[in-house]
Structure formats: structure tokens, C-alpha cells
TIVO-211349 format. One record per atom (N, C-alpha, C, CB): x, z, y; residue in one letter. Coordinates in steps of 0.2 Angstrom, whole numbers, plus 5000, padded with zeros to 4 digits. Glycine has a CB too. Layout:
// residues N
XZYA
...
// end
This chain:
// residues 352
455053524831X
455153464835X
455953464837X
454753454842X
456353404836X
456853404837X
457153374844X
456953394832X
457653394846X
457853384855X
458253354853X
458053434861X
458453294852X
459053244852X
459653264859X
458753144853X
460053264858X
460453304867X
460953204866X
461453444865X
460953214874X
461353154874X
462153194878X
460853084879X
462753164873X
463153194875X
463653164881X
463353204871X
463953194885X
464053124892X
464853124888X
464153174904X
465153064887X
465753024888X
466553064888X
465652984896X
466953084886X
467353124887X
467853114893X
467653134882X
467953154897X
468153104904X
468953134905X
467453144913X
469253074906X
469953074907X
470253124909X
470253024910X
470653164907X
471153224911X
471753184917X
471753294904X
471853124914X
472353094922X
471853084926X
472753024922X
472353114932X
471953104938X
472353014943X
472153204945X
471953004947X
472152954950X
472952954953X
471652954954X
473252904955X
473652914962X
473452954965X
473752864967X
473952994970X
473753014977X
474052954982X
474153084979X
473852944988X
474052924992X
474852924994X
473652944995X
475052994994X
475653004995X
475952994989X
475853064997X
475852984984X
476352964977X
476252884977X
475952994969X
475852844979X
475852774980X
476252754988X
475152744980X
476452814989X
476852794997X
477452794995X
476852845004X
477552834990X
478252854988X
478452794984X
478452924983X
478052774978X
478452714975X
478352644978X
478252704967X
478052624983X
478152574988X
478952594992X
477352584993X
478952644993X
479652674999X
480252664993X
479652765002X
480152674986X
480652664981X
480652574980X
480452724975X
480152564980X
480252464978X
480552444984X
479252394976X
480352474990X
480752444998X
481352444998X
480652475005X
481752504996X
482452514994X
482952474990X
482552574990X
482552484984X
482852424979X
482852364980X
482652414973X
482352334986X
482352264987X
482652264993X
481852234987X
483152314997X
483252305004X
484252314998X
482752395012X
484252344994X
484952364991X
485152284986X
484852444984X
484752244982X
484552194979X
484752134984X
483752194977X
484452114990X
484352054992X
485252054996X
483652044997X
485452115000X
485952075000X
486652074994X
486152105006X
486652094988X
486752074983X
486851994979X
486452114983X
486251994982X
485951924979X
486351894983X
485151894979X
486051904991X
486551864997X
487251824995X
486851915002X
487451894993X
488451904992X
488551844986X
488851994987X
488151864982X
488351824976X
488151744977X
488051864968X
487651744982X
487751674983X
487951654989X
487151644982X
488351664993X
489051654997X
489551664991X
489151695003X
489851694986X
490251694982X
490151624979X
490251744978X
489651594978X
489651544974X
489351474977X
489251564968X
489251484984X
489551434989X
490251434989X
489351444997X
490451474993X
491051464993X
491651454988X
491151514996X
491351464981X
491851444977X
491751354976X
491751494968X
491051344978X
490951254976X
491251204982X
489951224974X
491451264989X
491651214994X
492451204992X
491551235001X
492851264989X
493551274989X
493751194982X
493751374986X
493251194980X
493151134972X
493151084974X
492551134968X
492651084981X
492651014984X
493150984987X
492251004988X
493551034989X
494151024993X
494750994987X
494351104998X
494851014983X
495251014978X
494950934976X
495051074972X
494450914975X
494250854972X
494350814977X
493650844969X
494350824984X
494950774990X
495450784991X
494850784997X
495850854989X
496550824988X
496950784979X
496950904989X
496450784976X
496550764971X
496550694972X
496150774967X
496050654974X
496050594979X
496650594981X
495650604985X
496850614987X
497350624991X
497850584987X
497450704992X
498050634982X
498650604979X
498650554972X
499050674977X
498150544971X
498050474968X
498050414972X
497350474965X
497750424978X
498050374983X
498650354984X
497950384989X
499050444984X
499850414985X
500350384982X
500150454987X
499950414975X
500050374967X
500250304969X
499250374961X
499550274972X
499450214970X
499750184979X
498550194968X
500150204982X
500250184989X
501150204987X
499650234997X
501150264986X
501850304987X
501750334996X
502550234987X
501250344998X
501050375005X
500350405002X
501050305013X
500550465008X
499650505010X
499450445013X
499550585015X
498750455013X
498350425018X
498450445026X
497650435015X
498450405030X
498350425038X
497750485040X
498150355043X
497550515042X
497150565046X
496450505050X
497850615053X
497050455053X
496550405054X
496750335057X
496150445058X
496550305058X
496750235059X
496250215064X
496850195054X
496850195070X
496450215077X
496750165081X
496550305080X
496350125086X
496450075091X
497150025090X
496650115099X
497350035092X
497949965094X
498349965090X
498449965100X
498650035088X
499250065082X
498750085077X
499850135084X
498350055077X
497850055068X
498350055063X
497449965066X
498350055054X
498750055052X
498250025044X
499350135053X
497750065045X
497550045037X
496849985039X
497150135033X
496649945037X
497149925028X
497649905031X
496949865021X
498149875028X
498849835030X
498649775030X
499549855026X
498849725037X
498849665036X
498249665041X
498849635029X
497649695041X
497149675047X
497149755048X
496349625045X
497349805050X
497249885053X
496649875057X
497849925058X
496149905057X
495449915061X
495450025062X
494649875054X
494850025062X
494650085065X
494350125058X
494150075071X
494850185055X
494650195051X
494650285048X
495050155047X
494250315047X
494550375045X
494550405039X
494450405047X
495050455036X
495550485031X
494750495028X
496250545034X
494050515025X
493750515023X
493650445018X
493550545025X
493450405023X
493450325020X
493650325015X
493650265023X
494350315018X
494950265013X
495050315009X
495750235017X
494750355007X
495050395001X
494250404996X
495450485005X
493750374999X
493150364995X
493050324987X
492650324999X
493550284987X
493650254978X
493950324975X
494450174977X
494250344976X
494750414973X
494250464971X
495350444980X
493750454974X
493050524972X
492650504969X
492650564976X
492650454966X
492050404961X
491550414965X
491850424951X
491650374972X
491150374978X
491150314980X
491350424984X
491750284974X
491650194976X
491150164978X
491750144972X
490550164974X
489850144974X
489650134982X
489350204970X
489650174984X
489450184992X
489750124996X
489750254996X
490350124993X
490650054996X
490349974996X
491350034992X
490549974987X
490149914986X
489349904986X
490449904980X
489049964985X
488149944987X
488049924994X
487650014985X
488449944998X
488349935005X
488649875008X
488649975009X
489249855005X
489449775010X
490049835012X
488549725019X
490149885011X
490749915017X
491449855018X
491149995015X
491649865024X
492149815023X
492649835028X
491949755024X
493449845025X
493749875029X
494149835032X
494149925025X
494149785034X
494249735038X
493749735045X
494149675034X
493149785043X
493149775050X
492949875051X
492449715053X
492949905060X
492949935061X
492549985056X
492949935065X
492250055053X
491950085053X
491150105055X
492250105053X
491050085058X
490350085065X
490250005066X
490550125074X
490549965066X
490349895063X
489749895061X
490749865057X
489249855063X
488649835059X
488749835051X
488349775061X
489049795050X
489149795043X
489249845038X
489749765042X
489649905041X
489849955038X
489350025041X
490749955039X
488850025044X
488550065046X
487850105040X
488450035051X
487650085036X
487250105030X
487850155025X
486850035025X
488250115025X
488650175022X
488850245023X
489150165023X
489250225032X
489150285036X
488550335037X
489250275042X
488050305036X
487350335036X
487350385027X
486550255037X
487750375023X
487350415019X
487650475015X
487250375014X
487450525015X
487750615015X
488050595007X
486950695015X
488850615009X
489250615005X
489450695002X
489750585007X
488850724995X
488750794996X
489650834994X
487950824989X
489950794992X
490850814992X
490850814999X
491350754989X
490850795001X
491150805008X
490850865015X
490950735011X
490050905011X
489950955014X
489951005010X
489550945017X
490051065015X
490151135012X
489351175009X
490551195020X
489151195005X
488551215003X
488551275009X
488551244994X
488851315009X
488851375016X
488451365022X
489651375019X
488651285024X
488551265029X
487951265031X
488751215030X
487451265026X
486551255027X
486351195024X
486351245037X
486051135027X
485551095027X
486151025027X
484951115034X
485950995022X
486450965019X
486350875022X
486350975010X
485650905024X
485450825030X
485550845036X
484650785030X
486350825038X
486450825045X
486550735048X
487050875046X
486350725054X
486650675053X
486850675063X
486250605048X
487250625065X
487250625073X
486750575075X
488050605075X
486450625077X
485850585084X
485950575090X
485250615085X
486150625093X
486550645099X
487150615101X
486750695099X
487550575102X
488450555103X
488450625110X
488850435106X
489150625110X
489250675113X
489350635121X
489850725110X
489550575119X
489750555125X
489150445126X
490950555123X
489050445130X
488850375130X
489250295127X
488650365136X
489850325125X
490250265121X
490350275114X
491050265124X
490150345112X
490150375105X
489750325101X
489750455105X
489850335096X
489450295090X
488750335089X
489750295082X
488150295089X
487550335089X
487050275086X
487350345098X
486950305080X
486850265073X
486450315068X
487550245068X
486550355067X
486250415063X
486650415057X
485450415060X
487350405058X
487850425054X
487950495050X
488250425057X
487950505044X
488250565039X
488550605042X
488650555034X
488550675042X
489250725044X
489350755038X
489150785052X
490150755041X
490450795034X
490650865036X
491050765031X
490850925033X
491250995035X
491850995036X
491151035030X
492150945033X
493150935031X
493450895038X
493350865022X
493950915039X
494350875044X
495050895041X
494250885052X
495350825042X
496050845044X
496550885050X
496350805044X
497050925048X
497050935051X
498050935056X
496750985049X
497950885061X
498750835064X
499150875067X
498550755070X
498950925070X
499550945073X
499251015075X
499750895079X
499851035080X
499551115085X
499751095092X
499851205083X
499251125095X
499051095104X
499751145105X
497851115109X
499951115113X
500451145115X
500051225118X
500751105120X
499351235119X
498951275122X
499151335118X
498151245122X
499051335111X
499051395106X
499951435105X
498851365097X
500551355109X
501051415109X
501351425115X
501551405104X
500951425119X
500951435127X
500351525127X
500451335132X
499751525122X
499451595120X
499851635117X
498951595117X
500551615113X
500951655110X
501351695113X
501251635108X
501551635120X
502151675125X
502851625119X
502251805124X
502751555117X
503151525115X
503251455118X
503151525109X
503751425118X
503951365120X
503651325117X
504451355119X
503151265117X
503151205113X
503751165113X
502451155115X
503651155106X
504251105104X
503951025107X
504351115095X
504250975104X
504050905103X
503350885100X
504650865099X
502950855101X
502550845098X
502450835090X
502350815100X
503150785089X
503250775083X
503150835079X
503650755082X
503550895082X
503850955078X
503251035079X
504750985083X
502650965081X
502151015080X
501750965075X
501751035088X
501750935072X
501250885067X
501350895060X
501550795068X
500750905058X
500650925050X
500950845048X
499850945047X
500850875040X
500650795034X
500250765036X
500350795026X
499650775040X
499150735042X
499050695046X
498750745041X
499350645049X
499450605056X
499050535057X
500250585055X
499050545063X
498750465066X
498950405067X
498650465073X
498850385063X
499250315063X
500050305063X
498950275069X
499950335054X
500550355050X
500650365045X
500850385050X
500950325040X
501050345032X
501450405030X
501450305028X
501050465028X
501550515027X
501850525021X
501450565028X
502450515018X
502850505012X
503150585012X
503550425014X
502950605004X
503050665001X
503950685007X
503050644990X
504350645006X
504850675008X
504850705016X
505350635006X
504450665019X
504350685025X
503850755026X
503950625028X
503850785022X
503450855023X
504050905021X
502650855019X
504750905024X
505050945023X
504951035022X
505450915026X
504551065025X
504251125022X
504151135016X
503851145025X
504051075010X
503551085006X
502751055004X
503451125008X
502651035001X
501951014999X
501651085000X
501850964992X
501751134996X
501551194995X
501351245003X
502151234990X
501751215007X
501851255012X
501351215019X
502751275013X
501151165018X
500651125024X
500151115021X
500751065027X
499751145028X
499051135028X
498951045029X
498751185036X
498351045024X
498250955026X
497550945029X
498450885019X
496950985026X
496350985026X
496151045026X
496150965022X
495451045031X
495151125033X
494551105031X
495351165041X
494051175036X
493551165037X
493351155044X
493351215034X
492751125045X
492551115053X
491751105053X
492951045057X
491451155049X
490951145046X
490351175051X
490951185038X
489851145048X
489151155054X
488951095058X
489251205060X
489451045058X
489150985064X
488750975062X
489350925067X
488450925067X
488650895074X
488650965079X
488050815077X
488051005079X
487951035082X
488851085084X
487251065078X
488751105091X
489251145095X
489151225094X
489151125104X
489651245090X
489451325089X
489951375090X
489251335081X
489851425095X
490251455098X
490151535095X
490151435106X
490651555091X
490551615085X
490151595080X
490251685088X
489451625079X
488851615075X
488251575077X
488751675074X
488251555083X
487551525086X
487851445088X
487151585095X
487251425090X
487451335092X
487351365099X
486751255089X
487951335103X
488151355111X
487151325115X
489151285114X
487251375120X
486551355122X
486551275126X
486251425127X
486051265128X
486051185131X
486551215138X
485151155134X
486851145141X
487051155145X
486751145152X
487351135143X
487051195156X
486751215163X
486551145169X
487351265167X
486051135171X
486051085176X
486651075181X
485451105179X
486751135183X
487251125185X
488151115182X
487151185189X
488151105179X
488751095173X
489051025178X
488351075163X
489651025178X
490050955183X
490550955177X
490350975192X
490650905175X
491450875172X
492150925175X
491650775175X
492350955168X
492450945163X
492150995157X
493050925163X
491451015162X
491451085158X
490651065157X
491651175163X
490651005157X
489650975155X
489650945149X
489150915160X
489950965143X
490050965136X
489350985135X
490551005132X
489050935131X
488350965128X
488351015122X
487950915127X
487851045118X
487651075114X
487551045108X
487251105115X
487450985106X
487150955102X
487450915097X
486950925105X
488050885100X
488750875096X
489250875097X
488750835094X
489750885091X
490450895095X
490850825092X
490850975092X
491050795095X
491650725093X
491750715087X
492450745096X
491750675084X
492150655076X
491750705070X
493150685075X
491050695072X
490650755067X
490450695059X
489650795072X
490350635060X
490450585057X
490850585051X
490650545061X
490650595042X
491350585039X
491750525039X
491150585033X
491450485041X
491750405042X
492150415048X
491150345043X
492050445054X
492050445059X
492950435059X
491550505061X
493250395061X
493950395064X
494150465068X
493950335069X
493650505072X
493950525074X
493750585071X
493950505080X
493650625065X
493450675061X
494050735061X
493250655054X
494550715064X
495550735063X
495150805067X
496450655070X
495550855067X
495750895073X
496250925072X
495350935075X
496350955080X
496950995079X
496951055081X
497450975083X
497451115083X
497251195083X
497551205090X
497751245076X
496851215094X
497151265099X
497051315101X
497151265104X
496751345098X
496751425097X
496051425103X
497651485099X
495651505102X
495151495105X
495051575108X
494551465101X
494851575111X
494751655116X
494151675110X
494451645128X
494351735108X
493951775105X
493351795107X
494251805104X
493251785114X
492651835117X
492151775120X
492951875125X
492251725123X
491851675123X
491851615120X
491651655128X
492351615113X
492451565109X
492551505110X
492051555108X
492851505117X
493051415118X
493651395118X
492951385124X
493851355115X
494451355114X
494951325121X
494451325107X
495651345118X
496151355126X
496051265128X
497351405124X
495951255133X
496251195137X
495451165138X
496751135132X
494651205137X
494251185139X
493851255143X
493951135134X
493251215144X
492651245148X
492051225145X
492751225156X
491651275147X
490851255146X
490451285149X
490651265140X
489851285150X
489251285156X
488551285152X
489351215161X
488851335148X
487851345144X
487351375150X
487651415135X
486751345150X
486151395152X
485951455151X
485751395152X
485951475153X
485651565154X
486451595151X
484651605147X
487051575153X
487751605150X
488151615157X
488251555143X
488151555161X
488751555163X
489251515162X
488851605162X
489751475167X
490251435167X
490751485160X
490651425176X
490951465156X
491251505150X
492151465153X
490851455140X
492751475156X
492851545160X
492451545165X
493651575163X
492651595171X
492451575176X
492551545180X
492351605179X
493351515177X
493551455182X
494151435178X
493751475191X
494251365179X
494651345175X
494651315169X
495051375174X
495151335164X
494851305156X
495151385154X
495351215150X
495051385148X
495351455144X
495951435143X
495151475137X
496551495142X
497151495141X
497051585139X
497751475149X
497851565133X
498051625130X
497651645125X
498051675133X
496951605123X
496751625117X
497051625111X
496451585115X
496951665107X
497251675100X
496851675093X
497551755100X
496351665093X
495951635089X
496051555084X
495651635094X
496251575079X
496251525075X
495851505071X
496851525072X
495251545068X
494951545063X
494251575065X
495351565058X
493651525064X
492851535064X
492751555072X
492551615059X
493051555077X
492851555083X
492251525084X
493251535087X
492451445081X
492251375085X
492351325082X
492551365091X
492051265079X
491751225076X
492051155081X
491051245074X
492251185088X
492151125092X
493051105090X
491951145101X
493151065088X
493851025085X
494251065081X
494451005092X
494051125079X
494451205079X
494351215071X
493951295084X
494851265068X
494451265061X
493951315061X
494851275054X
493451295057X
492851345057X
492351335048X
492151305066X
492451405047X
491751395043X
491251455043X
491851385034X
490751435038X
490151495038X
490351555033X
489351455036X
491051555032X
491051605025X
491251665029X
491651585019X
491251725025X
491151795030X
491751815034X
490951845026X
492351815031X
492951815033X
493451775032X
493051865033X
493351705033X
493751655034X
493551585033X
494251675030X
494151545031X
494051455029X
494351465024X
494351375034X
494051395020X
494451355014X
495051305016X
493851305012X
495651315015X
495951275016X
496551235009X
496251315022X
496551155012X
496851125005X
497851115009X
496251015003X
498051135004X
498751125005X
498951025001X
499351195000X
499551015004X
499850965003X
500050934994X
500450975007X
500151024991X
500151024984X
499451024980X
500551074981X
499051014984X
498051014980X
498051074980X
497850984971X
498351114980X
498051194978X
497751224986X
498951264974X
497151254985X
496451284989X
496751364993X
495651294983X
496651374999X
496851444998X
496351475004X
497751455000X
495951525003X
495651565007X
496051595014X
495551605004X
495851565020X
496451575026X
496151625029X
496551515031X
496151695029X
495651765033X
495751735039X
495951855034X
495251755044X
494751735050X
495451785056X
493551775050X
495851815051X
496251855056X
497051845055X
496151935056X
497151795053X
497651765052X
498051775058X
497551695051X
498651795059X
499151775064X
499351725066X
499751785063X
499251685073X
499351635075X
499851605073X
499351635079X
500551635075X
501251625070X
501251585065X
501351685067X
500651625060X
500851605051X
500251535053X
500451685043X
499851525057X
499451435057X
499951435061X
498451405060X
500151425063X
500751375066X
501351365062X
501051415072X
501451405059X
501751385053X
501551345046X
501951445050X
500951355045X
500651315039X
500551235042X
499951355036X
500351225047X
500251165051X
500951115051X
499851185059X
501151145054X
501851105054X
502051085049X
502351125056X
502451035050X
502651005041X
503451025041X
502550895040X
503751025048X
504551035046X
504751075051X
504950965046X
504351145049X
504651215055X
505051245052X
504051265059X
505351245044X
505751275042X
505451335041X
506351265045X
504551365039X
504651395038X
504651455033X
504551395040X
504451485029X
504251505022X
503751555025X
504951535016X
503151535021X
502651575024X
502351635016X
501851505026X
502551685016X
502551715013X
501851745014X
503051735013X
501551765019X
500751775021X
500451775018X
500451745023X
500151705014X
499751675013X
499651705006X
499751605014X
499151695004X
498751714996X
498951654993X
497751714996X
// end
């Protein structure tokens, strides 16, 4: 009689994971993805920032096809009484607008009824202003649907108007060379190429096209951002002139007439810039009394009138000759005082 034997299965010589060998390659994928992401980060701030510096180029390209066709830059802005653009009826206008045919942005014009015969905020011309002109904001900046809900003030325009990142930029506040330990000059002899209600003619920029600043950044509105955070709400107790709210800052509007700013430099430590105050909750009156003075701060402080962007160490900035230049966040006040002015005689050798 024969015993059939039944033979068991031949059983694998790999053993399983251990516990601790699946700790280890979990602790090796957390590495590579903690080494990886800011990588990724970089390279996509490199490539923000290269399509805002593009955008800016395709508004100074504008720029000077306008001037082509005028023989003048466009105004900064065209404003109350001394209006200037269009010519023959001047209204309320600003240096984004009138330069919207020039960026095959016409369309916006004509699908809307805009009409430059009457103000900007005009019923008529208000669907326009309402619509996000993606040239006109910085990718950096975040969320590309911003629009003003808030006016900062109860005479402000309050429509749900577009904001843009770009402003011009008209002059330097006497505040930034009073933080030098210098004399302000005339106002004039503080005013860039970009002016308020004024044609500025190539010869009138005697520094140079190459050598003025005409356009910056001022990116993030409407919101009020003081370093990296939107300034907190403001204190109950807050009294004029230091009850600026958090929510928007002035001329956040691409349309907006009043999108212009100028440079007064900003205290480094609470971000505000020289000649004001502010009163956030749970911060504190921002100084303790008075306005700021002697700031030195030209760059990313502050978003409020100031130049500002979200790139890591600096702004985009467009000269008078279209060419884009990366301005470091530590710039000498000196040398933006020099690039701003149009006829300080200076040669800015600085600059990139």
C-alpha cells in the first residue's frame, strides 16, 4: 500500500518589512519631499517673476507707441481741474486707460461703451473698470480676482472695480530726503517722466530715458500690507489721521486716476511709511506718536502708495527706455532718488 505524502508549498526566504525599515524609507520620501517642494517653489517664483518683468515690458512698449503716435508720454494721470487727457474735453483719467489700445486691450473699450469724454467711474465707463486686465497684474501677487469692495474713504469709488499691481511712479516725497539728512529740492526737481497732469516729451527727461524709473510695482491691493501680512483691522480707538483702514489702500483700481504713487520711504520696523500713522488692533498706534520720520525703506516695506512686490528680494521695475530691471529690496535710498528723478544729473551706475 502506497502513502501518497503531500508536499507543503516552498515558502519564500524574503522576509517581510520590519517596522523600522518602513520608518526609514517613509523618513527618506519626507526628506526628498521637504528638499523637492521648496525647489519647485523657487522655480515657480522664477517664472512668476520672469512673466511680471514681460508684462511690464508690454506696458512700456505701449508707452512708447503712444508717444509714437502723440510725440509725448502719456500723463501718470489726469486729474480735476488741470485734467489734460483727452485734449479738448480733459476728464478724470488714468495712465493705465489711455494706454489700453496700445496692448491689444482695445476690445475692453469698445465692448463696453468706454468713453473718454467722461470721467473713469462714470456710469458709462464703469463695466470696463470692473474687468481684470491679466497684463496688468503680477502672477506673484496671488489671486488674480481682486477687485475694490471696500473704498478707503466714503467719497472713493465703490463699484467693484479691477485692481492692478503697476503704478506709476511721479515724484519723491520731501519725507525720504529729509530721512537722508538732505535738503529737498523743488518739487519739480523731485518729479520723474511720469507726471500729473503733463505731457512728458522724450527731451524733457534729461537724465535719460535709460536712467528713470517710470513704472513699478505696488502689488497685492486693494488690501493694506505692512511687510508680508495685510495690516490688522483697525483699533476702535483709532482717531484721524491714524484710522486708515486695512482693507484698501487709495488708487488700487487699474482704471483708477489715482493708481500714481510716489516714494517716501518707510520705517523698516513697522512698515509705515514717513509722513503717516496707523492704529491696528492688537498692535498698537504704529509710531507711538506722530507720523514716521527717517524711514529708509524704499522697497517691499509696504504696498501702501510705496513700491512693493511679492518677489523675494526685490520689485520689477520699467525704465523710460522699455528695458525691465530687478530693483533689490536694499537699494540705497540715494540711488531711488536718483532713478526717480528725471533731471538730477545723475549716472546711476548701481543698477543691474
Amino acid at each position: 500500500m502506497f502513502v501518497l505524502s503531500q508536499k507543503q508549498p516552498p515558502r519564500s526566504n524574503r522576509a517581510a518589512f520590519t517596522l523600522i525599515e518602513l520608518l526609514v524609507v517613509i523618513a527618506i520620501i519626507a526628506v526628498l519631499i521637504a528638499l523637492l517642494v521648496p525647489a519647485v517653489q523657487k522655480v515657480r517664483e522664477s517664472a512668476s517673476r520672469l512673466q511680471c518683468a514681460n508684462n511690464l515690458k508690454q506696458i512700456g512698449l505701449a508707452m512708447h507707441m503712444f508717444e509714437g503716435t502723440y510725440g509725448f508720454f502719456p500723463p501718470a494721470r489726469s486729474d480735476g481741474v488741470n485734467a489734460v487727457w483727452p485734449k479738448g474735453s480733459p476728464k478724470n483719467h488714468g495712465m493705465f486707460g489711455i494706454i489700453l489700445p496700445y496692448i491689444e486691450q482695445g476690445a475692453i473699450l469698445t465692448s463696453t461703451g468706454y468713453d473718454f469724454n467722461q470721467n473713469w467711474d462714470a456710469a458709462q465707463n464703469r463695466n470696463a473698470a470692473k474687468m481684470p486686465v491679466v497684463l496688468y497684474q503680477c502672477p506673484s501677487a496671488g489671486n488674480s480676482a481682486r477687485f475694490v469692495t471696500n473704498p478707503p474713504t466714503t467719497s472713493s469709488p465703490n463699484f467693484g472695480q479691477a485692481v492692478g499691481d503697476y503704478a506709476p511712479v511721479t515724484f519723491v516725497e520731501s519725507n525720504l530726503y529729509i530721512a537722508m539728512g538732505l535738503t529737498a529740492p523743488a518739487l519739480d526737481l523731485r518729479g520723474s517722466m511720469m507726471q500729473t497732469n503733463k505731457f512728458m516729451y522724450i527731451s524733457g527727461v534729461r537724465d535719460g530715458l535709460s536712467n528713470s524709473l517710470a513704472i513699478t510695482e505696488c502689488a497685492n491691493r486693494p488690501g493694506r500690507i505692512l511687510g508680508r501680512s495685510v495690516m490688522p483691522e483697525r483699533d476702535p480707538a483709532a482717531v484721524s489721521p491714524c484710522n486708515v483702514n486695512n482693507f484698501t489702500v487709495g488708487g488700487a483700481g487699474w482704471a483708477d486716476n489715482d493708481s500714481a504713487i510716489s516714494v517716501h520711504g518707510a520705517d523698516a520696523g513697522t512698515k509705515v511709511p514717513n509722513g503717516s500713522c496707523a492704529f491696528p488692533t492688537g498692535v498698537g498706534r504704529l509710531p507711538a506718536s506722530g507720523s514716521t520720520s527717517g524711514g529708509k525703506c524704499v522697497i517691499n516695506c509696504t504696498n501702501w502708495a510705496e513700491i512693493y512686490a511679492y518677489h523675494t528680494s526685490g520689485a520689477n521695475a520699467l525704465f523710460g527706455d522699455g528695458s525691465v530691471r530687478f530693483l533689490s529690496a536694499s537699494m540705497d535710498p540715494t540711488v531711488m532718488i536718483a532713478i526717480v528723478t528725471r533731471a538730477g544729473g545723475e549716472t546711476n551706475t548701481d543698477l543691474p
